[in-house]
N, C-alpha and C positions, 0 to 999 in steps of 0.2 A: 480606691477601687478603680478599675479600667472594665468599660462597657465596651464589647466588640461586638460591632451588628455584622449578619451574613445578609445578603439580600440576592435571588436570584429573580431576577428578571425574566427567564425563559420559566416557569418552574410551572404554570400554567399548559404551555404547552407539551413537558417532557410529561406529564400527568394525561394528556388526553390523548399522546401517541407513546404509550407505554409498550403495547401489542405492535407495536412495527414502529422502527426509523421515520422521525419526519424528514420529506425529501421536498423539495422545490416550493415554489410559494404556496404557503400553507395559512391558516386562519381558523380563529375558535370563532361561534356562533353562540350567542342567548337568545333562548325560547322566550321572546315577550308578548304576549298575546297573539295574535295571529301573522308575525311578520317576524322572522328569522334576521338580526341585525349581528355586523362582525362587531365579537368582543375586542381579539386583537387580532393585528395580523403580523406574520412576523415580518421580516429583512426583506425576501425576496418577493414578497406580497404588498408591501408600504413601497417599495420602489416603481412596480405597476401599477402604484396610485390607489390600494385597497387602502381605507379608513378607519378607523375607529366608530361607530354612529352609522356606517351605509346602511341599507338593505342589503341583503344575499345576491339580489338580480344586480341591482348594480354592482355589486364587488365581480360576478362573474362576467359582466360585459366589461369591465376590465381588464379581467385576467382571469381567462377561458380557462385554462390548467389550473385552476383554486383547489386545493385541496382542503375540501372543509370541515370541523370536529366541532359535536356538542361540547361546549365547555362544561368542564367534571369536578365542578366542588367540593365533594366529596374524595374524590381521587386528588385531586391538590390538597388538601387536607393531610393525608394520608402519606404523601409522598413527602412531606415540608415536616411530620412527627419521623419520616425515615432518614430523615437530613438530622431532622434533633436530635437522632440516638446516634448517628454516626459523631455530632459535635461534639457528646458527652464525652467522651474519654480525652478532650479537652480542658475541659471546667465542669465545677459540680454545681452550677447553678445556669440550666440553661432553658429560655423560654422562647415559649411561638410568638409570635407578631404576624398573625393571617393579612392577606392570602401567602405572602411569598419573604418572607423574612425570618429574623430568627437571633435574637441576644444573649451575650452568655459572657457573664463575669471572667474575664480572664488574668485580674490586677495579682492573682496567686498562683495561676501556672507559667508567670511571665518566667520563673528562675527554672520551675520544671523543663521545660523547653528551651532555655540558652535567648532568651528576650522575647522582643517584640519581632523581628524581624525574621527570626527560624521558625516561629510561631504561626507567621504568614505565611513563610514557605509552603510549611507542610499543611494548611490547609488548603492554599490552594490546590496544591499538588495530588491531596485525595479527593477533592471535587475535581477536578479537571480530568482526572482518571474514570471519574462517576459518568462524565461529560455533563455534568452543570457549569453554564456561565454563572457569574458571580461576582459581587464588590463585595470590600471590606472595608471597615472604616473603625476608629478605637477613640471614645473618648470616655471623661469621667461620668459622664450621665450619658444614658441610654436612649433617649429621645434625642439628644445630639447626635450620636454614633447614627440614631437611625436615618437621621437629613441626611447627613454626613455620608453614608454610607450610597446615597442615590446620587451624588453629587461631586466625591472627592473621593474616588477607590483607591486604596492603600492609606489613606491618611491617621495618623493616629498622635493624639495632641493629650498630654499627661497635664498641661498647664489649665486651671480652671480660666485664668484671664484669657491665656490666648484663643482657648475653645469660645468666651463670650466673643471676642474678639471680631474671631472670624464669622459665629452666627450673623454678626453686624452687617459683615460683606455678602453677606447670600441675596438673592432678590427675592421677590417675595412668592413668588410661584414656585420655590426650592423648599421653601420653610415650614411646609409638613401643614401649614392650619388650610381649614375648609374652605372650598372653592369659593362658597358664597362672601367669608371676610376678607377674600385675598381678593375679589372683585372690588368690595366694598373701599377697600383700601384704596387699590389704585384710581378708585374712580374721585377717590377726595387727592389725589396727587401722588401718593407714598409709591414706593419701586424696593426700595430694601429693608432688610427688618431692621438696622441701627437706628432707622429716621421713628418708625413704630417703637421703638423702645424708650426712643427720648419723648415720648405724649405721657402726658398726665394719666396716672391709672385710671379714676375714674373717668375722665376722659377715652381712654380706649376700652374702659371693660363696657361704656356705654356704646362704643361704634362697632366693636367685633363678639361682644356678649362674653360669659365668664367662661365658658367651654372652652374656646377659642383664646381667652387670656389664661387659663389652666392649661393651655398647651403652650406658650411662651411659656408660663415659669418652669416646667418641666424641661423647656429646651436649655434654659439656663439654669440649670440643675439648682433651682428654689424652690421647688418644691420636689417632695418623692417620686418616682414611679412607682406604683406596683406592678410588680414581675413574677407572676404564680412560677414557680418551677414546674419544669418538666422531668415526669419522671418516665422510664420507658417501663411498657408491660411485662407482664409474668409469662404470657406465653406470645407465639406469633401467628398470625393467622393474615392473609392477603389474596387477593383475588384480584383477575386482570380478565374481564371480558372483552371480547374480539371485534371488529367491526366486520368481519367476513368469518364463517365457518374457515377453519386450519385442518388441512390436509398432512398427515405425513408429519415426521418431527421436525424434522427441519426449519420447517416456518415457528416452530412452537420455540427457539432457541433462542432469541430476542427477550419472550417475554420471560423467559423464564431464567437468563441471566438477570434482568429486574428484580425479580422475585430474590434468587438466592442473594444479591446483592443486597438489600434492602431487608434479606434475615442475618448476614453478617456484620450488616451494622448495626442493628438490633444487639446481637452477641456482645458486638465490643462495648455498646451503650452497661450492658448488664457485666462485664468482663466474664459472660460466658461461652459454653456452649452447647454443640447442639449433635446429639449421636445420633437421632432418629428423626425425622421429618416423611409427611407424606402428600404427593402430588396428584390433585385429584382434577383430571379432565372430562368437564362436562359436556357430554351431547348432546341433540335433538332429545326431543318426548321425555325428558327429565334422567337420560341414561346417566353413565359416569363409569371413568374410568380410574382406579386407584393403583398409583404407583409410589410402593415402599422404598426408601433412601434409608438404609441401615448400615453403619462406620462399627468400626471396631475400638474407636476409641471420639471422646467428643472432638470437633473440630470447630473452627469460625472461622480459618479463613475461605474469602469470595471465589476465589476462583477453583479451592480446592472442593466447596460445596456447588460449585457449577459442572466441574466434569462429573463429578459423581452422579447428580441427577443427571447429565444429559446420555453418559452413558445407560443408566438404568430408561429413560426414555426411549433411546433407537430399539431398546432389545424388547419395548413394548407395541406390542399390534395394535391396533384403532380397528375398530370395527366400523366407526363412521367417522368425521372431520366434527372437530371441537371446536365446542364455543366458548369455552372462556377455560379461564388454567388458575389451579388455586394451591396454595403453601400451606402448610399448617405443622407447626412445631409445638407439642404442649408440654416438652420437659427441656428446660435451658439450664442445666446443670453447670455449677460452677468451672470453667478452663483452667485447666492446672497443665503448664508446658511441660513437657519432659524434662527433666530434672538429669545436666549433664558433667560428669566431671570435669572440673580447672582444665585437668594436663590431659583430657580424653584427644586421642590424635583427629584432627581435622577428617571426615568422611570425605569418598570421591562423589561422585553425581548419581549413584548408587539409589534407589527405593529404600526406606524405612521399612519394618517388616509391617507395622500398622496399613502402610499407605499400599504396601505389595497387595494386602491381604484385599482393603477395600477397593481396589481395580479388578483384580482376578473374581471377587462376585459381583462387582457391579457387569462387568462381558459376561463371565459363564452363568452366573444365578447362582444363586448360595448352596443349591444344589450341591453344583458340582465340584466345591471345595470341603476337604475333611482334614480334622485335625485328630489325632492319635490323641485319645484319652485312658487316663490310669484306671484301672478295676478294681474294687477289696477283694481280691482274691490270692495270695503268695504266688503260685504256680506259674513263673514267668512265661508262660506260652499262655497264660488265661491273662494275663494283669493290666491287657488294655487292648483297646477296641476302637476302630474309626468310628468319631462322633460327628456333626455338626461343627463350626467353628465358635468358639467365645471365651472367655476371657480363661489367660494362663493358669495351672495349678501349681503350686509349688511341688519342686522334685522330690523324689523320696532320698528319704536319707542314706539309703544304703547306696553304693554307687553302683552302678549297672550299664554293660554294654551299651552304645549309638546303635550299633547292627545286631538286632537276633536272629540266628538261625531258625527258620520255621519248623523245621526239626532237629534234635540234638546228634551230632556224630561222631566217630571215634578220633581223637586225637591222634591217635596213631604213636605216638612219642611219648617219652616223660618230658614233664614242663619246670621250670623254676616257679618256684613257689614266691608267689609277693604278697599275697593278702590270703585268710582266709581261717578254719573254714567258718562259712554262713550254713548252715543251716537250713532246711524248708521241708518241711512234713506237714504236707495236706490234700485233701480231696477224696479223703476217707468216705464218703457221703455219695458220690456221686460217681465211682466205680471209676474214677482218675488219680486212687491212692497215689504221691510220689513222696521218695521219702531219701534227699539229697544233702551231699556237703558239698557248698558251690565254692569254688578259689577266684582270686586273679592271679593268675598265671603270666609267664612269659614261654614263647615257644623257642624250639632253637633257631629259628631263623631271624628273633629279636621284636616278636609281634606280640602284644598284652590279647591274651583270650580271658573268657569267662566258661571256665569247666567246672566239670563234677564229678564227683564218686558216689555208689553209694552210699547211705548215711552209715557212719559207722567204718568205713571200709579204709585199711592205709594200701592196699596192694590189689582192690579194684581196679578196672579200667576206665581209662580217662575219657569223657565224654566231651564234647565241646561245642556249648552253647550262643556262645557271642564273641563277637571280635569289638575291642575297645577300639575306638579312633587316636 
């Protein structure tokens, strides 16, 4: 088995500034009793000297441009199981490690993916498109991978000796056990864990306690981990409240790339998808605004479920600026791709008629697209009627004109005869008696019509109903 930990280090932050881009030094805060202290601060806030432990006043007599966010545990949470479903379709055994990590058996999709090395590629390459920072690290135990993984990114060791090997070289502030035994240690001399591995067991299980010696054997893969899997949900449902009322959609495009993002890796965790989802913007005094995302056919990719709602967005009015933006998908029907033939010639850059159909009502509104539907009725001038759009009928068997004339008129000529006759006697009932023998014809000018006589008639006059393409 090969253990590959993900660890994102920013994953706190991309969690508390979900609703807008973090921009310039920035910093999370916990609420502890009555004194606001920074949780973290990022790059360009640790550089003007913010802390980890200050108070609020002094981080901002540091650095007067603080941008500062309640730390959202709940929303880290939540964003770390949308990282888990995006990993899924990697490996079928993948688990959380809170607040900001993430494991996942990959010693069986090493051949799916063409090794270890294509393996890295592509994940980095979908996180870094997500824009999560991120290491990686691969060994046979999973509490190594996780050291490993804050310590040595990219590294990935298949040898059990070599992985004890290199635990040996780590120092002890790398080595995963609790502040208090890694204090305790150095204070009796120790600096790396090989010099702590050569002490008598009972000898260390008395100076760092059995928690702390249950976390060495698990780094040296002697004893198990447990690793619940992760399974992703049946439906989706996410919400992103705002730290200022949103005016206009525009500002609302941020979070709501989040959102659809964060439902199509859901999709791929389940290899489904998703034809209906609905966007509900909440305002002041408990209002709300509900905006329907309806496809013609399921979909999961991200950025095809991002234009769709954003166009369905601009074409919606606000009545007031929104407080927070919420997703909700409760049928993730299985993705089945279009199914294309071997020798089908290569398409130009051309729209799919699926993708045509869902642009043209996501702009005009469903309104204002109709699709020509069949009627039980014979009488080719009754036999169909503009409907709503939804899923195709199959044709009728008898073959019949692309163009009918709205009314029938004289051919004027005799035609060659190619098909015929059909037959159609009805409307007996409703004072629309017709009672015809249709042909396919050819004219003399070399053009396929659909004419009639009628029924019964060989030296009637030729009527002409449709032109074939």
């Amino acid at each position: 088995m090969l253990w590959a930990c993900l660890r994102f280090p920013g994953l706190a932050f991309s969690a508390a500034f979900a609703a807008a881009p973090e921009a310039g030094p920035s910093a999370l805060v916990d609420q502890q009793a009555r004194q606001r202290l920074i949780a973290l601060p990022n790059a360009e806030a640790a550089i003007q000297g913010v802390r980890r432990g200050q108070s609020l006043a002094a981080a901002r007599a540091l650095c007067p441009a603080l941008v500062v966010r309640l730390r959202d545990r709940d929303a880290e949470a939540s964003l770390l199981a949308e990282l888990a479903a995006w990993c899924y379709q990697f490996s079928g055994h993948v688990s959380l490690v809170p607040p900001q990590a993430i494991l996942m058996e990959v010693g069986a999709s090493l051949r799916l993916f063409d090794g270890w090395p294509r393996l890295v590629e592509q994940l980095r390459e979908g996180l870094s498109a997500q824009g999560h920072t991120h290491t990686i690290a691969a060994t046979p135990f999973p509490a190594a991978a996780w050291v490993f993984a804050a310590s040595a990114d990219g590294l990935a060791l298949h040898d059990i000796d070599g992985v004890r090997r290199l635990l040996g070289s780590l120092p002890l502030t790398q080595s995963g056990l609790p502040t208090a035994a890694i204090k305790g240690l150095q204070a009796m001399g120790f600096r790396r864990l090989d010099e702590v591995f050569h002490l008598p067991r009972p000898e260390l299980t008395r100076r760092i306690g059995r928690q702390a010696l249950g976390w060495l054997d698990r780094l040296r893969g002697e004893a198990p981990t447990a690793l619940p899997a992760w399974q992703p949900p049946a439906d989706f449902r996410q919400r992103i409240e705002f730290d200022a009322e949103l005016d206009g959609s525009q500002p609302l495009l941020f979070p709501l790339r989040r959102l659809t993002r964060a439902l199509a890796n859901q999709l791929a965790a389940r290899d489904g998808g998703v034809q209906r989802f609905t966007l509900t913007l909440e305002h002041a005094r408990g209002e709300s605004t509900r905006v329907v995302v309806a496809m013609a056919a399921p979909q999961r990719d991200a950025e095809r479920l991002f234009e769709l709602a954003r166009t369905r967005l601009e074409r919606t009015t606000l009545d007031s600026p929104a407080r927070a933006l919420e997703l909700h998908a409760d049928e993730l029907p299985t993705f089945r791709p279009p199914v294309r033939d071997l020798f089908e010639p290569i398409k130009g850059d051309g729209l799919d008629w699926a993708t045509l159909d869902e642009r043209l009502r996501a702009r005009l509104g469903d309104a204002a697209l109709k699709q020509i539907e069949q009627v039980a009725d014979h009488r080719p001038e009754r036999a169909w009627r503009y409907a709503a759009p939804h899923a195709p009928v199959s044709p009728p068997m008898q073959r019949r004109p692309l163009w009918l004339l709205r009314r029938p008129e004289p051919l004027g000529t005799d035609p060659v005869l190619l098909a015929g006759p059909e037959r159609i006697e009805s409307g007996w009932w409703d004072d629309g008696d017709v009672r015809r023998d249709y042909y396919i014809v050819r004219t003399p000018q070399g053009q396929q019509a659909w004419a009639y006589r009628p029924a019964g008639s060989r030296d009637g006059e030729w009527m002409l109903h449709g032109w074939f393409a």
